[in-house]
C-alpha positions in Angstrom: 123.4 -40.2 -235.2 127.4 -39.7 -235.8 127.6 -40.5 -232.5 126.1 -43.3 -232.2 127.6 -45.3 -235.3 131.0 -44.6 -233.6 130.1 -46.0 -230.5 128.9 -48.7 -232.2 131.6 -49.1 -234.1 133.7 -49.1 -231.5 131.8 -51.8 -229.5 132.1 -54.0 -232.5 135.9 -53.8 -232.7 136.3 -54.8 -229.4 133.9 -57.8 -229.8 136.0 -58.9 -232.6 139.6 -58.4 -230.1 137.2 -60.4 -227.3 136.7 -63.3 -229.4 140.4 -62.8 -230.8 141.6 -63.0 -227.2 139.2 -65.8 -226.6 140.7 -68.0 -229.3 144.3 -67.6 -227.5 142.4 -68.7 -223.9 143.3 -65.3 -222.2 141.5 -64.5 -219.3 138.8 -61.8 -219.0 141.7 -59.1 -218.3 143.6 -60.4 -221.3 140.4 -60.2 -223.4 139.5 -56.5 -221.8 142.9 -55.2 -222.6 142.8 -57.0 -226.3 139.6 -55.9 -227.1 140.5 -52.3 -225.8 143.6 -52.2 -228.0 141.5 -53.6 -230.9 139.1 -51.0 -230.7 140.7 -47.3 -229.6 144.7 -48.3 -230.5 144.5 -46.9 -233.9 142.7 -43.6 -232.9 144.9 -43.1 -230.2 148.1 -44.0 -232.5 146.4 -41.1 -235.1 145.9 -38.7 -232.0 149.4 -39.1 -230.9 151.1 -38.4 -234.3 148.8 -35.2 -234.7 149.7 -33.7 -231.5 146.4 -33.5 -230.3 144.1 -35.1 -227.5 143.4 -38.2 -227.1 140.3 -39.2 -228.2 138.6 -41.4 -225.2 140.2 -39.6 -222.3 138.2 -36.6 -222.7 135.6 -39.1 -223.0 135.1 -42.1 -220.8 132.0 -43.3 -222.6 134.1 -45.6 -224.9 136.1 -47.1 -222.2 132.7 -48.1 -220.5 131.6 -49.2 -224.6 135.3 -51.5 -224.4 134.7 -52.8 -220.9 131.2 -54.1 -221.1 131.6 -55.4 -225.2 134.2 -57.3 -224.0 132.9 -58.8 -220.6 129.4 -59.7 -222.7 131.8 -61.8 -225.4 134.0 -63.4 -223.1 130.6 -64.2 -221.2 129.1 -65.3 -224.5 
């Protein structure tokens, strides 16, 4: 269930950097690379400081969450 929520947590920040991207008229790789900043840059800025791994490398599942919440928006 844990799981879940923070995939779809996850899938709902980088909606909200799509349509942030979409506003600016960025192309589908601008809105990609926005919505994946939006949605793992914090995480990945807490990971760093702490020294340990980074959370989605380990993991590709939330790249492929990123990728496809942000090709469905800019569809949309």
């Amino acid at each position: 269930m844990i799981e879940a929520l923070d995939l779809f947590g996850t899938g709902v920040f980088a909606v909200s950097g799509a349509l942030t991207a979409g506003r600016k008229q960025m192309d589908i790789f601008g809105a990609t690379v926005v919505a994946m900043a939006t949605a793992v840059g914090g995480g990945t800025i807490r990971d760093l400081l702490l020294g340990g791994p980074v959370f989605w490398v380990g993991r590709p599942v939330y790249l492929l969450v990123v990728v496809i919440a942000a090709v469905v928006t800019f569809a949309y």
